[in-house]
KEDRENKE-633718 format. One record per residue: residue in one letter; x negated, y negated, z of N, C-alpha, C in turn. Coordinates in pm, 1 decimal. Last residue first. Example, Ala and Ser with C-alpha at 12.3 -4.5 7.8 and 13.67 -1.06 7.14 Angstrom:
2
 code      n.u      n.v      n.w     ca.u     ca.v     ca.w      c.u      c.v      c.w
    S  -1285.0    225.0    708.0  -1367.0    106.0    714.0  -1290.0     -3.0    787.0
    A  -1319.0    569.0    780.0  -1230.0    450.0    780.0  -1320.0    330.0    780.0
! end
This chain:
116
 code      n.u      n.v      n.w     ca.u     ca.v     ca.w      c.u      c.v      c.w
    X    827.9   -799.1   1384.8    808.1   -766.8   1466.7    702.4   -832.9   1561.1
    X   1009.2  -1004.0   1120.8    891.0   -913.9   1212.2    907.3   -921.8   1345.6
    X   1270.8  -1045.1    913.5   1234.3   -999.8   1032.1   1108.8   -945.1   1071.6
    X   1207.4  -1328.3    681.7   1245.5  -1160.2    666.5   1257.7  -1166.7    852.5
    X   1169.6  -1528.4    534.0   1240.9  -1560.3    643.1   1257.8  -1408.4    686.3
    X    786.3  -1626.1    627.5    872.2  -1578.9    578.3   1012.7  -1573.0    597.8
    X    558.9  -1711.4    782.9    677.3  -1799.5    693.9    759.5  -1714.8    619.6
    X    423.0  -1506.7    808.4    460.4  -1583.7    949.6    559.6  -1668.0    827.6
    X    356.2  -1384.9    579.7    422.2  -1308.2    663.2    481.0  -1438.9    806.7
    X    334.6  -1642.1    374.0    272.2  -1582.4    460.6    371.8  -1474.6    517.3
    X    482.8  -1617.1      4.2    470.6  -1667.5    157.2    395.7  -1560.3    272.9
    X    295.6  -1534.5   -294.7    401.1  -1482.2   -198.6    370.4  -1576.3    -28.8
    X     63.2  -1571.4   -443.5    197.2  -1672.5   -450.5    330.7  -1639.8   -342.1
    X     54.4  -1263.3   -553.6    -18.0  -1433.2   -566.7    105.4  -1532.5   -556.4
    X     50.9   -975.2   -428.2    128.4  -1068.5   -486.6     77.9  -1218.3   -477.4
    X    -12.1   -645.1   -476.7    -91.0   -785.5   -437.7     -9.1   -904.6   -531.4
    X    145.9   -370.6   -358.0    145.3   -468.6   -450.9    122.6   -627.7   -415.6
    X     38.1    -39.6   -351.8      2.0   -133.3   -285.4     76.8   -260.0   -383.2
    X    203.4    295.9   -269.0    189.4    148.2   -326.1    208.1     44.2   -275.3
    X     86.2    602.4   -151.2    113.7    480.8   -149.7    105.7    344.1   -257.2
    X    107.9    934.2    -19.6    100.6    820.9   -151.5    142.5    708.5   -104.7
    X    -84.8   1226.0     93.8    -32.2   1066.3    127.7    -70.8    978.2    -51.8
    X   -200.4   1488.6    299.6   -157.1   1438.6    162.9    -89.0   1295.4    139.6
    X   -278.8   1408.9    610.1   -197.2   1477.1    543.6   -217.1   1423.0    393.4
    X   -286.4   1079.7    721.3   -268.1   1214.5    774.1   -205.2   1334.9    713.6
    X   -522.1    870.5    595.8   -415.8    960.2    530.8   -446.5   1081.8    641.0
    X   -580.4    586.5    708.7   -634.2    695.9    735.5   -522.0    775.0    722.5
    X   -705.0    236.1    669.7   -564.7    347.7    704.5   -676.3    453.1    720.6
    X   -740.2   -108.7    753.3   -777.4      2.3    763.6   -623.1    120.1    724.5
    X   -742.0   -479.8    768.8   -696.4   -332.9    799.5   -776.6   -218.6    723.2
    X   -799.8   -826.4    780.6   -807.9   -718.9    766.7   -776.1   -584.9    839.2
    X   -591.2  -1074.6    561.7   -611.3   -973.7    719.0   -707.3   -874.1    660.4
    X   -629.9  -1159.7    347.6   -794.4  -1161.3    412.8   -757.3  -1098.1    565.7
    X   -274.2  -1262.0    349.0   -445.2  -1270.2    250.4   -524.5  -1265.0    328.5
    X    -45.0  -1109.3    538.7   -112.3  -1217.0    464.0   -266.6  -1206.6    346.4
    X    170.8   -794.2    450.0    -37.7   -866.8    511.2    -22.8   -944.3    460.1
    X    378.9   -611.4    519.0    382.7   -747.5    427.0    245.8   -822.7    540.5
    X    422.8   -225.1    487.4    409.9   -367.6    579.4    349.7   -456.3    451.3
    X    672.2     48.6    522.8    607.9    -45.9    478.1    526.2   -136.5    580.0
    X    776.1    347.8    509.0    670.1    273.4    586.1    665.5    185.8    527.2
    X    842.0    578.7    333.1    960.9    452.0    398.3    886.0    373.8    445.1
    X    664.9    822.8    521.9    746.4    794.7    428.3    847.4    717.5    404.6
    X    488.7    665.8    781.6    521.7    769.5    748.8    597.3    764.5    579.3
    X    251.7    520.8    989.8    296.3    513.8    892.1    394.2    618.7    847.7
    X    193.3    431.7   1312.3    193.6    548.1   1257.7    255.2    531.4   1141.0
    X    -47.9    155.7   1359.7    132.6    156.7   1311.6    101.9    374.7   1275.5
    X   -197.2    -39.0   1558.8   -213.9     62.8   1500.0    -93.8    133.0   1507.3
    X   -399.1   -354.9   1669.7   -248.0   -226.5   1604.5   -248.1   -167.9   1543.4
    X   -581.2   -520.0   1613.6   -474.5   -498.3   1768.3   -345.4   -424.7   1724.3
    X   -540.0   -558.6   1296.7   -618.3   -618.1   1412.4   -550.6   -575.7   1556.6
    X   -420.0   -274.8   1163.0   -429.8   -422.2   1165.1   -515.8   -467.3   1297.2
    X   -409.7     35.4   1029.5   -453.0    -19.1   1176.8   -501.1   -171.9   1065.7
    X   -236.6    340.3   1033.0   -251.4    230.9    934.4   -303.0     83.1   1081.3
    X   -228.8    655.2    929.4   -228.7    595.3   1065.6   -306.1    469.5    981.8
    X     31.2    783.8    720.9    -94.9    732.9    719.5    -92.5    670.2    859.1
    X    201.4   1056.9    537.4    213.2    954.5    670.0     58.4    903.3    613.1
    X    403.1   1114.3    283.0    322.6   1157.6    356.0    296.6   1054.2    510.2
    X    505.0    879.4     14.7    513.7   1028.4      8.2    371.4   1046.1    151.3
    X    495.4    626.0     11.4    606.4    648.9   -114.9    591.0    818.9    -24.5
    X    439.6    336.5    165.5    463.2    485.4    196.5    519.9    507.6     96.9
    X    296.4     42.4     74.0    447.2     43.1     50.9    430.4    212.3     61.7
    X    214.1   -292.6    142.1    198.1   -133.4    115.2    283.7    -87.5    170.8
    X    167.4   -618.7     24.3    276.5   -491.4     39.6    222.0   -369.0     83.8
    X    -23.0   -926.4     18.7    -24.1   -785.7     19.4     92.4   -729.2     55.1
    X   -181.8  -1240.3    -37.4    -95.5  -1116.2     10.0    -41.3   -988.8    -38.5
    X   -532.6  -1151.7   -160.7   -389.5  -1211.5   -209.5   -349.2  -1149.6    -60.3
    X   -749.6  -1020.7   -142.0   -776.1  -1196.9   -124.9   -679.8  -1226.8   -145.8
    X   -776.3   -840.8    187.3   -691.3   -864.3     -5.1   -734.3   -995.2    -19.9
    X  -1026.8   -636.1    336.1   -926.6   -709.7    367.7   -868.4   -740.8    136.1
    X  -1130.7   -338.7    537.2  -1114.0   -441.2    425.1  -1045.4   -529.3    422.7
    X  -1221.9    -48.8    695.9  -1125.7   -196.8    724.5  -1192.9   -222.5    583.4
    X  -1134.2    223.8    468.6  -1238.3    178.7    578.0  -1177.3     25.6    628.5
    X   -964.5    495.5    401.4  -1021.7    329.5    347.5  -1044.7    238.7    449.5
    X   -992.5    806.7    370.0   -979.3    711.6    462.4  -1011.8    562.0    390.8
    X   -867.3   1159.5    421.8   -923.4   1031.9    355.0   -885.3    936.6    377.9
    X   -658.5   1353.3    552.1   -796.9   1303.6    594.0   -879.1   1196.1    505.6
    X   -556.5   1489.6    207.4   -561.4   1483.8    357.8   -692.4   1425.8    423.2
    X   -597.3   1230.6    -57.1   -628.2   1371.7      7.8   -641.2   1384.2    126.7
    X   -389.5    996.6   -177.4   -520.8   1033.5    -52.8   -490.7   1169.2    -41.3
    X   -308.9    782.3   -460.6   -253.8    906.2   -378.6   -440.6    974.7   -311.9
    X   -142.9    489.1   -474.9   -297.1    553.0   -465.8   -252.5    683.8   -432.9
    X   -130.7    254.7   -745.0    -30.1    337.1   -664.3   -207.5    427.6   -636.8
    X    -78.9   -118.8   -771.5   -182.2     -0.8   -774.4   -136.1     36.4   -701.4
    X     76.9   -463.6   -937.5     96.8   -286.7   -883.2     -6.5   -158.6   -872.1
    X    -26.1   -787.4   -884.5    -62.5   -644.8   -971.0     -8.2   -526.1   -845.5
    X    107.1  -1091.9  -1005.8    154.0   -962.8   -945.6     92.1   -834.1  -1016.8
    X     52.3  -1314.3  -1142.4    109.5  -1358.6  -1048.7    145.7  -1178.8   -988.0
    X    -33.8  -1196.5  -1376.1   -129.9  -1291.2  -1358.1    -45.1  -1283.0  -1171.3
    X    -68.3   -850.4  -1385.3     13.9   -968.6  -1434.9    -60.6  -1070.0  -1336.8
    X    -46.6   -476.3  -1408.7   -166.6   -630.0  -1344.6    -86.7   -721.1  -1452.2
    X    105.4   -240.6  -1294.9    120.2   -322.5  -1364.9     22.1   -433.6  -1318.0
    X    -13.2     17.4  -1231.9    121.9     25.0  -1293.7    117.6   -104.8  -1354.4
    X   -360.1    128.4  -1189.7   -270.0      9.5  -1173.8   -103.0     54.3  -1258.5
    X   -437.1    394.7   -950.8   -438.1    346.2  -1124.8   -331.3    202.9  -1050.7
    X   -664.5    585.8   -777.7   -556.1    483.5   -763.4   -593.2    479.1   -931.4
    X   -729.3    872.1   -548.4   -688.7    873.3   -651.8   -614.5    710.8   -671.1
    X   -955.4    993.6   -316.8   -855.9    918.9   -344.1   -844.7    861.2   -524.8
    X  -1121.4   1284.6   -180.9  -1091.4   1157.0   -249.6   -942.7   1067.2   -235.0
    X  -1032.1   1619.3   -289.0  -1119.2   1565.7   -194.8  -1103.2   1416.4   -265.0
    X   -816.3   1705.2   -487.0   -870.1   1784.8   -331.0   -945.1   1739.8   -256.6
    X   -574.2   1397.2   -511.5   -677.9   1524.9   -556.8   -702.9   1593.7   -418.8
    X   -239.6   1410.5   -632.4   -327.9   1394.9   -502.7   -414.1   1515.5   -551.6
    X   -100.3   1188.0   -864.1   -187.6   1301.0   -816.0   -235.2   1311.7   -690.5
    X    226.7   1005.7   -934.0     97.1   1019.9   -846.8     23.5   1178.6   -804.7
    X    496.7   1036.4   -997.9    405.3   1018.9  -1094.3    259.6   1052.9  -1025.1
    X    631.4   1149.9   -784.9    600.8   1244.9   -873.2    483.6   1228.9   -988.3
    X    685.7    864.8   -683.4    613.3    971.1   -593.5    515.3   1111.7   -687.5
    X    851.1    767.3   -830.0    708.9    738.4   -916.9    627.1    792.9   -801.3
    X   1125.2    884.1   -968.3    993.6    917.8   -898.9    912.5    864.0   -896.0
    X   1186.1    763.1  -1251.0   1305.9    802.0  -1100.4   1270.9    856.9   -954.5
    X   1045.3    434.9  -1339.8   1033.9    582.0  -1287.7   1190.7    634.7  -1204.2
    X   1026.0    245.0  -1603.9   1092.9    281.1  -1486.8   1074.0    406.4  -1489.7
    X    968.6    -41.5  -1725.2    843.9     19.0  -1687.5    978.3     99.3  -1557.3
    X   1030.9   -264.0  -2052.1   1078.3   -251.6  -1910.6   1011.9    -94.7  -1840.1
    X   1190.7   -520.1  -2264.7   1086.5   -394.0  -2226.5   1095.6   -384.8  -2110.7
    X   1428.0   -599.7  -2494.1   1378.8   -610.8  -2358.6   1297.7   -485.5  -2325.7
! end
């Protein structure tokens, strides 16, 4: 059995001096893992996923903006995006994150989890 484990994977991630830094952990037909690490003040402009989506705070804050909202992100932060929302962040500070685009995952409105 093979198998892909960190005890950190905060530790695995660079943060450069200017930019943003992403690699994939894992691309699979039904699930790809890309961890990003942002240099203070760097920014990813609105966009949207053609999958649903995770992002997932591993290390720092981010001010993280959905249509009519704008979440202060911090370490622990998550959120679950349908496909083609689009958002925005903006690393306050040094900032890691993983993103994981899942094919096949239920809408955030069908889900049975708790939202807000």
């Amino acid at each position: 059995m093979e198998y892909l484990q960190f005890d950190q994977l905060a530790d695995e991630i660079e943060i450069p001096k200017k930019g943003i830094t992403s690699y994939s952990l894992i691309s699979e037909p039904h699930v790809r893992v890309v961890v990003f690490g942002f240099a203070d003040g760097e920014e990813m402009t609105e966009h949207t996923a053609a999958v649903p989506a995770i992002a997932h705070v591993i290390s720092g804050e981010f001010e993280f903006t959905v249509p009519d909202k704008t979440f202060h992100f911090k370490t622990g932060s998550w959120i679950h995006m349908d496909a083609h929302l689009p958002h925005s962040l903006v690393a306050k500070g040094d900032a890691k994150l993983v993103l994981y685009l899942c094919r096949g995952l239920k809408s955030a409105e069908k889900s049975n989890a708790r939202y807000k």
